[in-house]
TILUM-672394 format. One record per residue (C-alpha): residue number from 1; residue in three letters; y, x negated, z. Coordinates in steps of 0.2 Angstrom, whole numbers, m for minus. Example, Ala and Ser with C-alpha at 12.3 -4.5 7.8 and 13.67 -1.06 7.14 Angstrom:
R   resi   resn      py      px      pz
R      1    ALA     m22     m62      39
R      2    SER      m5     m68      36
***
This chain:
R   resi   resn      py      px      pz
R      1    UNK    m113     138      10
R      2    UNK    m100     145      23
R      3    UNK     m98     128      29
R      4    UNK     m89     124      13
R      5    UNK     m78     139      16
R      6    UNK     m60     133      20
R      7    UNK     m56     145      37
R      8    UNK     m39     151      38
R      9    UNK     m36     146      54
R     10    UNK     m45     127      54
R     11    UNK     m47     120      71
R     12    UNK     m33     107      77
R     13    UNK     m34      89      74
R     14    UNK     m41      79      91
R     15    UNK     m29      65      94
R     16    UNK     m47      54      92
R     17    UNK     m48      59      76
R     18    UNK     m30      57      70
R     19    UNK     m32      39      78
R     20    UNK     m49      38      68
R     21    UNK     m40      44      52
R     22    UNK     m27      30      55
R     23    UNK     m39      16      55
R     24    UNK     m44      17      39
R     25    UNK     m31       9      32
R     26    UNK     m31      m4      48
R     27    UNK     m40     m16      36
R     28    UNK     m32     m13      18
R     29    UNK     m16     m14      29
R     30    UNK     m20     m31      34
R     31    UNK     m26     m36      19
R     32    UNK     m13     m31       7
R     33    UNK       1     m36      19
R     34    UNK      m4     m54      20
R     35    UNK      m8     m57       1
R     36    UNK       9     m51       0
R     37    UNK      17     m63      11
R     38    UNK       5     m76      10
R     39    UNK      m3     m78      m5
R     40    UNK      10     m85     m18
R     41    UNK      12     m97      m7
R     42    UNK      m5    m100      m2
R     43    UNK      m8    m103     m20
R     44    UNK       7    m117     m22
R     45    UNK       7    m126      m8
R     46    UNK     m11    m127      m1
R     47    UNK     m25    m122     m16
R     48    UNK     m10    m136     m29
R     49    UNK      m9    m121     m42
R     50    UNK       9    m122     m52
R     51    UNK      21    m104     m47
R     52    UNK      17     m98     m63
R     53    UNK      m2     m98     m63
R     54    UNK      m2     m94     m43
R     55    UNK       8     m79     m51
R     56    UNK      m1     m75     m64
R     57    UNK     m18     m71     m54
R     58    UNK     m14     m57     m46
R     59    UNK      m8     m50     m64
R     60    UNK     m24     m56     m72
R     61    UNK     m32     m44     m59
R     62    UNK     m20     m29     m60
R     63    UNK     m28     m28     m81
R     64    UNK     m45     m23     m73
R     65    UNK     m35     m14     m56
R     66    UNK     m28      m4     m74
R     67    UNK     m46       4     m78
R     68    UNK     m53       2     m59
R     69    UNK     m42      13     m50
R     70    UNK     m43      27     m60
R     71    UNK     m61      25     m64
R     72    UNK     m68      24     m47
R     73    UNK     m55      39     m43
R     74    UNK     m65      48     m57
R     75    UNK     m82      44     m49
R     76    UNK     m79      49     m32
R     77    UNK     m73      65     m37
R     78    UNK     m88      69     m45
R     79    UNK     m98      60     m30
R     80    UNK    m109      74     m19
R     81    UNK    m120      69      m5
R     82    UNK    m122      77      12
R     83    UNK    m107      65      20
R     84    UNK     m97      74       5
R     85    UNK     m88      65      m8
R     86    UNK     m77      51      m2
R     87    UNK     m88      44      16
R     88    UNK    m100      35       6
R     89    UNK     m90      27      m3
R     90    UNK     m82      19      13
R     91    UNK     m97      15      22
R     92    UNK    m107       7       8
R     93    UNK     m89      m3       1
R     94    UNK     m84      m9      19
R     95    UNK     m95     m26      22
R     96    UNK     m90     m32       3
R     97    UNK     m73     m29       3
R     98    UNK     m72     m41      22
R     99    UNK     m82     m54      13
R    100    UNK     m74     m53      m3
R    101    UNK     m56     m56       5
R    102    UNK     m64     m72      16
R    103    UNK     m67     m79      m2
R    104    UNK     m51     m75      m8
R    105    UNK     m44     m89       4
R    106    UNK     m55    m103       0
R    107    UNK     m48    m120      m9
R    108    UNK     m63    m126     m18
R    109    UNK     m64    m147     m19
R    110    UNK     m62    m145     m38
R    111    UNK     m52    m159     m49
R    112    UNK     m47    m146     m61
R    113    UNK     m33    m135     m59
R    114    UNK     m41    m123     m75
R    115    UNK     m56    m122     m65
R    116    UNK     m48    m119     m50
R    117    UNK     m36    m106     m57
R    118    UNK     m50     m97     m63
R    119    UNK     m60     m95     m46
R    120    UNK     m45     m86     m41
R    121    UNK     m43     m76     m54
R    122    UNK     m63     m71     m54
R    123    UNK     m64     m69     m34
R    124    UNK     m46     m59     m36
R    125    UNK     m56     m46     m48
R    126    UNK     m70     m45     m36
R    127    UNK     m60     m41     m22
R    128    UNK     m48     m30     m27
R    129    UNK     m62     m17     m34
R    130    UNK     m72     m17     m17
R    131    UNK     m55     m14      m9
R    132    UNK     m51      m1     m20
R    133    UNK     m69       7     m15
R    134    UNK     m66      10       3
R    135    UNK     m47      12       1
R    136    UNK     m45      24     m12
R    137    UNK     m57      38      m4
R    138    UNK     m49      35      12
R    139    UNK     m32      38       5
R    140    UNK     m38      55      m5
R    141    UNK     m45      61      11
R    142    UNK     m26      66      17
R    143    UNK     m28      80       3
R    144    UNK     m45      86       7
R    145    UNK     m43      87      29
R    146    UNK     m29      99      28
R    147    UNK     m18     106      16
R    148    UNK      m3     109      30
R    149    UNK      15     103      25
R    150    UNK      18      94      41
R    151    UNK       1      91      48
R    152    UNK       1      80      29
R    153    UNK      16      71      34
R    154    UNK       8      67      53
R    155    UNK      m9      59      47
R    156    UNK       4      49      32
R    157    UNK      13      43      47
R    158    UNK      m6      41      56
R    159    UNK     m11      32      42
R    160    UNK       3      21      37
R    161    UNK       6      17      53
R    162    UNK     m11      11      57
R    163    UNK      m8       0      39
R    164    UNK       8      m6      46
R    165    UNK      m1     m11      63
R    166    UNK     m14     m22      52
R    167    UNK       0     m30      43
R    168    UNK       7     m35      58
R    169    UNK      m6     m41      66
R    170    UNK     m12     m53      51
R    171    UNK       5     m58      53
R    172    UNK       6     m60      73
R    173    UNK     m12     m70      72
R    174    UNK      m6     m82      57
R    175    UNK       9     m86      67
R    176    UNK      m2     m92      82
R    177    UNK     m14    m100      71
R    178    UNK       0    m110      63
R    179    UNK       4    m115      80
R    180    UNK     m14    m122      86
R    181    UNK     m19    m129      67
R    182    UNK     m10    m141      61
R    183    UNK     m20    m141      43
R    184    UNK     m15    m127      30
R    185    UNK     m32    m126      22
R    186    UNK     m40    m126      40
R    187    UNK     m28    m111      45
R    188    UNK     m30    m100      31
R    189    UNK     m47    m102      31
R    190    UNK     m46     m97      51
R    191    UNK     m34     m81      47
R    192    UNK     m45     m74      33
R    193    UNK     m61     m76      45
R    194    UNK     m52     m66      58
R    195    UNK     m43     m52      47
R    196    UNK     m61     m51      38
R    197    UNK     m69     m45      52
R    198    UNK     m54     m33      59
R    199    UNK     m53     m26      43
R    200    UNK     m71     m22      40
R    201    UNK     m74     m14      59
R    202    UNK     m60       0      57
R    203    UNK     m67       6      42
R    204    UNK     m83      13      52
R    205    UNK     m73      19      66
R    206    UNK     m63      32      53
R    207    UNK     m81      38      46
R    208    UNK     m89      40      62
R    209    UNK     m74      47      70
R    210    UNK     m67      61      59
R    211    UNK     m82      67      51
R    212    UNK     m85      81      63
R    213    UNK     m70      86      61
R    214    UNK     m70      86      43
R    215    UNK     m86      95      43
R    216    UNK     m78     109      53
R    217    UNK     m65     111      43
R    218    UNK     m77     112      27
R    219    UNK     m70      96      18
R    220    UNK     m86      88      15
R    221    UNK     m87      98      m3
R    222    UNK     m77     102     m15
R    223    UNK     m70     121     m17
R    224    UNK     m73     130     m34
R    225    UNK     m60     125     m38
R    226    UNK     m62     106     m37
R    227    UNK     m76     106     m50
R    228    UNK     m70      95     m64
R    229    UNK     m85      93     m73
R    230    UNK     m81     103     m88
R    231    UNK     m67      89     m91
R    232    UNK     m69      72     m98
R    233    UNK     m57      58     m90
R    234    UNK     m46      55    m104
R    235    UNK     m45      72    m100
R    236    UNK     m39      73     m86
R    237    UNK     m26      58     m84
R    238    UNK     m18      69     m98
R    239    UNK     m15      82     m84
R    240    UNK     m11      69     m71
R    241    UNK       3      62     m83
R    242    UNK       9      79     m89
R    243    UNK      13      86     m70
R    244    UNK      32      83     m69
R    245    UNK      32      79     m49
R    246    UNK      19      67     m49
R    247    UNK      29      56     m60
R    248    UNK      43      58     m51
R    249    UNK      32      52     m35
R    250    UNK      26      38     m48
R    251    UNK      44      32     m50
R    252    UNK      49      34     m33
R    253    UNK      34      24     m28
R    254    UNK      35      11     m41
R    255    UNK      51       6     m38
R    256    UNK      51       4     m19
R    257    UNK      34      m3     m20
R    258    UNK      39     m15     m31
R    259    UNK      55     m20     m21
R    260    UNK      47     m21      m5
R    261    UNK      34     m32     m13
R    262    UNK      45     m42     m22
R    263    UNK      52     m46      m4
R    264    UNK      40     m51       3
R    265    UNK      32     m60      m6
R    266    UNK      48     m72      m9
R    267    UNK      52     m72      11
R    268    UNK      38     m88      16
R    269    UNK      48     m95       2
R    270    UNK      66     m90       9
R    271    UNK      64     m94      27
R    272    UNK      55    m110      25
R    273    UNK      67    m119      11
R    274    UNK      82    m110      11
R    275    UNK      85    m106      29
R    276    UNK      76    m120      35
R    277    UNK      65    m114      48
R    278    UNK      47    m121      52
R    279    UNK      38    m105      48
R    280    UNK      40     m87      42
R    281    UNK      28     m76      52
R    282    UNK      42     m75      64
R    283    UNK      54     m65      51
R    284    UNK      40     m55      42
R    285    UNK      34     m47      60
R    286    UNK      49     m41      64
R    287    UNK      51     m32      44
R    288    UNK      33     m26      46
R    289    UNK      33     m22      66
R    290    UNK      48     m14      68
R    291    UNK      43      m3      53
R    292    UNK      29       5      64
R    293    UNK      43      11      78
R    294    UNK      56      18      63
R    295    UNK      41      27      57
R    296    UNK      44      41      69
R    297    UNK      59      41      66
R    298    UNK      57      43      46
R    299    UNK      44      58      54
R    300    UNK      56      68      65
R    301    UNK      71      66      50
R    302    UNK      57      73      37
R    303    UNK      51      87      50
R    304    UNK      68      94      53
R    305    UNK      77      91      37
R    306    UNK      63      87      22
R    307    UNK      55      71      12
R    308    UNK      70      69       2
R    309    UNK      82      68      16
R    310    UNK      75      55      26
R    311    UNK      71      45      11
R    312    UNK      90      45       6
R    313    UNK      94      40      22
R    314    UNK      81      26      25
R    315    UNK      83      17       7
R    316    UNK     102      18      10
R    317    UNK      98       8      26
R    318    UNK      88      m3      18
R    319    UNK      99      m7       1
R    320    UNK     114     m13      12
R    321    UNK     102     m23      23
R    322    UNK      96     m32       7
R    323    UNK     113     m35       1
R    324    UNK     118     m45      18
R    325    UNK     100     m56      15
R    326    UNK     109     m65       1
R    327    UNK     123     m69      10
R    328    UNK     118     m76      24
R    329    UNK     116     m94      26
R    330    UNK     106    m110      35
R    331    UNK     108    m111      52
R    332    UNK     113     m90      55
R    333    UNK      94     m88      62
R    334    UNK     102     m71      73
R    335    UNK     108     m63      58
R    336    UNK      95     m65      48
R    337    UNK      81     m56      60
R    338    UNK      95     m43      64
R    339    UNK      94     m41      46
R    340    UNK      76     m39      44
R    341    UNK      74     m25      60
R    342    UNK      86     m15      48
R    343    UNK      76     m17      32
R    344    UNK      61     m12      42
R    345    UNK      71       7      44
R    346    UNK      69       9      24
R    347    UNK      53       0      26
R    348    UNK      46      15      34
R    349    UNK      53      27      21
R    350    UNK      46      17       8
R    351    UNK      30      18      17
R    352    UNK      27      36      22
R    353    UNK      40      47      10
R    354    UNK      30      47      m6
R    355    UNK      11      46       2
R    356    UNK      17      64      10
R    357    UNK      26      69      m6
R    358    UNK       8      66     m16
R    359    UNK      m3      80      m9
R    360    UNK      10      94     m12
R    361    UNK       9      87     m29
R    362    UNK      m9      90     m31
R    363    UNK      m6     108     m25
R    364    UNK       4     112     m38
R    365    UNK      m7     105     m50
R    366    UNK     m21     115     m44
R    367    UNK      m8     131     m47
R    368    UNK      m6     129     m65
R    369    UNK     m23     119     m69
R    370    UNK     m34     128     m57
R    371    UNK     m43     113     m53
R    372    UNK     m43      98     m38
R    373    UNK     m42      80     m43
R    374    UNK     m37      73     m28
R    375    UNK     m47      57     m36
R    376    UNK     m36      54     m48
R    377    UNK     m20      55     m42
R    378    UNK     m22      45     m27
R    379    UNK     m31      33     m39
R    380    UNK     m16      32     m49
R    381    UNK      m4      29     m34
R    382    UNK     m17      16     m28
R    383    UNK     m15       6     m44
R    384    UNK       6       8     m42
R    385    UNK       4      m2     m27
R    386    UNK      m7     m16     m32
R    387    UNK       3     m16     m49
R    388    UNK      17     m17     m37
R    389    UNK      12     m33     m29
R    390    UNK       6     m41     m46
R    391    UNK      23     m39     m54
R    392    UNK      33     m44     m40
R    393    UNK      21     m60     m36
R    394    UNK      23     m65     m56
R    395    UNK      40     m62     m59
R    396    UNK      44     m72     m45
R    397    UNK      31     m85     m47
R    398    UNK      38     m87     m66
R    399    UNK      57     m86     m58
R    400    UNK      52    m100     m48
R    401    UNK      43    m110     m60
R    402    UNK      59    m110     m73
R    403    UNK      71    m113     m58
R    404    UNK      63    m131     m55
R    405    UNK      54    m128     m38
R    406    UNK      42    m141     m33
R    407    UNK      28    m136     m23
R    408    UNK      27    m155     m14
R    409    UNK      43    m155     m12
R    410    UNK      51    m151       7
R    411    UNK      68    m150      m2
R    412    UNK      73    m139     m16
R    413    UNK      83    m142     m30
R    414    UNK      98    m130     m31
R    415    UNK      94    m121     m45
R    416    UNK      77    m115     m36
R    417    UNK      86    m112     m21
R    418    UNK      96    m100     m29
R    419    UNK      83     m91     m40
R    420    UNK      74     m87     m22
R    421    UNK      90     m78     m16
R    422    UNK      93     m67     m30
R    423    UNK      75     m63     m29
R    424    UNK      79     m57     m10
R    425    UNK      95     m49     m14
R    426    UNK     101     m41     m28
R    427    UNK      84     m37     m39
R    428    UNK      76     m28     m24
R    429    UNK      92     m19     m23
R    430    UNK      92     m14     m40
R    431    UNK      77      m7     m40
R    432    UNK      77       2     m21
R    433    UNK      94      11     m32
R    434    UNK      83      18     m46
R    435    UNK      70      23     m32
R    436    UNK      84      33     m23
R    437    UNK      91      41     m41
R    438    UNK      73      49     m44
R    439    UNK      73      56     m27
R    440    UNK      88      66     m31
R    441    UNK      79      75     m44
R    442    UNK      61      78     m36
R    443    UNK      55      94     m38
R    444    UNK      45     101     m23
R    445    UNK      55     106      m6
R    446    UNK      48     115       8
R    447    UNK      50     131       1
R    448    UNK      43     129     m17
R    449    UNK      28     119      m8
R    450    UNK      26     136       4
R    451    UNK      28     143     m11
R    452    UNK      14     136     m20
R    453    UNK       1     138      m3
R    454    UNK       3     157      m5
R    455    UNK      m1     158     m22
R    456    UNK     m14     147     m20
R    457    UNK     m22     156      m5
R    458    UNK     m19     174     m15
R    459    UNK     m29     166     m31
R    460    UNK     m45     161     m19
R    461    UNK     m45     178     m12
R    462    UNK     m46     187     m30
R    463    UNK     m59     172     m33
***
């Protein structure tokens, strides 16, 4: 039983293990990031579906993503084994979810596009659950390793830095595969064997890796405090809802979730029929990959001045960034990847800001509830993410599809060509705006989440 006793003085993270902590979200980074970029158009131009359909799978999915998320956040919560409560979960989910996405990129020799519409949604539903098995108790283990103010915000940046390096690289490898296979079927197929496989492998280098030290540190098993039994889960969402902060987070990450999102998935589109040029990888690398560099940056800003500060600072950046996307025309190839190196800046924020915000959140639940549900919130800001994609990939998949854009078509009608730039401009902007607005009012600083610690830390010696 004392190994389940946090000590006060936990030992130090190993750079091994902070590099084993970060691969867990090598795969899901890679995944996500090139269903984001990819998959509209995958779904238009290669597997024949019609914007609107392509679109609407991905929101088909997030119906089920609705009770999925939360659920599965519920289970493992409850979970107990000797690997604790989120490892298995990883481990057993890590082979599925590979195989799962190499199916997602299949074009199946069907006549019907009903039929073919509904593999993608089916395949879609499958996916999506395996990858919220491994990805969602990965994600809750930030909580559980350490409950440090900045020692959170390094292993965000370990993390989402280790999800941006995946994104590029699905990027980086679909622009050489592009290069050496002429055949679109044949190189999607090719990309999602590879990023199959190097996002499964990751996945059992962060069990292997930080378990020791998560068993040192006793955060194999929940505290007394994390038993949540006595609650049903209607139960409990109630509590998540009703904490003030976490909504605020939930705003925050909505909105710049669903303006990165809606970027990128629109970009393939942008480069290759507005701008003219023979393939898109090129533009989202530097987005993505410069992200990973500005990402210690964001770090150092939040260490020295706080969360809210180098979010204001980085969605700034990133809103008069977007604004000069719509302006730029054909032929100023320069200007744009100038453009997307200074998005990546609020990138990054978007990226680690409100992941780092989320476990003081969970503090301050466990002060007024005197319970743990680490599950549950992650599960809720896992389900923000992929709602994120969904929305972005339908409203533009339906903007497209009223604007006249044709699928066969190497030239674009006007109207469509307009349609893609407001959809890379102004709406993103509007809603990195709203992002910043709720930033101005979050509740938790450094002070009130010291605050919080040492209450907490009083109430478990009285216990």
């Amino acid at each position: 039983m004392a190994a389940n006793l946090k000590s006060p003085s936990p030992p130090p993270f190993s750079l091994f293990a902070k590099l084993a902590f970060g691969a867990g979200d090598f795969g899901p980074g890679m995944t996500a990031n090139l269903l984001a970029f990819s998959f509209l158009i995958f779904l238009t131009t290669t597997a024949g579906l019609s914007p609107a359909a392509a679109g609407s799978v991905l929101a088909i999915g997030k119906v089920w993503d609705a009770i999925n998320d939360p659920l599965i956040g519920y289970l493992s919560d409850r979970s107990r084994s000797p690997w604790g409560r989120r490892y298995p979960w990883i481990a057993l989910g890590a082979l599925p979810f590979g195989l799962t996405f190499f199916l997602t990129w299949i074009v199946p020799g069907w006549e019907s596009d009903t039929a073919r519409f509904w593999y993608y949604v089916v395949i879609s539903l499958v996916f999506q659950m395996f990858y919220t098995v491994v990805n969602l108790p990965y994600t809750t283990l930030t909580a559980e390793l350490t409950q440090d103010y900045d020692e959170r915000t390094e292993l965000t940046a370990f993390r989402l830095g280790a999800s941006l390096l995946g994104a590029i690289s699905a990027l980086a490898l679909g622009l050489v595969v592009s290069k050496l296979v002429t055949d679109s079927r044949q190189q999607y197929l090719i990309l999602a064997g590879l990023c199959s496989v190097l996002s499964v492998l990751p996945l059992f280098w962060c069990v292997l890796g930080t378990y020791p030290t998560a068993l040192r540190r006793g955060a194999l098993q929940p505290q007394q405090t994390t038993e949540v039994d006595s609650l049903s889960f209607l139960q409990q969402v109630r509590l998540v809802l009703a904490n003030r902060a976490f909504m605020f987070v939930v705003g925050i990450y909505l909105f710049a979730w669903l303006a990165l999102q809606m970027t990128a998935s629109i970009i393939p589109f942008y480069a290759t029929f507005w701008m003219g040029l023979p393939s898109y990888f090129l533009a989202a690398l530097l987005v993505q990959g410069s992200a990973i560099v500005m990402m210690v940056g964001i770090n150092l800003i939040s260490r020295h001045w706080g969360k809210q500060e180098a979010f204001y600072l980085g969605l700034g950046t990133w809103i008069i960034a977007q604004a000069f996307l719509f302006f730029i025309q054909p032929g100023q190839t320069a200007a744009l990847y100038l453009v997307c190196v200074v998005v990546s800046f609020g990138v990054a924020a978007a990226y680690v800001v409100p992941w780092a915000m989320l476990p003081d959140v969970i503090e301050l639940d466990e002060l007024h509830t005197g319970q743990r549900r680490e599950g549950l919130f992650y599960a809720f800001m896992t389900l923000l993410q992929k709602v994120g994609l969904a929305a972005g990939l339908l409203l533009v998949g339906v903007a497209l599809q009223f604007s006249g854009f044709d699928s066969g078509a190497s030239q674009q009608p006007a109207s469509a060509l307009l349609a893609i730039r407001i959809f890379i401009g102004p709406v993103p902007m509007v809603l990195l705006v709203a992002a910043l607005v709720l930033a101005r009012f979050y509740p938790i600083s450094r002070q009130v989440h010291a605050e919080t610690l040492l209450r907490l830390a009083e109430r478990r010696r009285q216990d």
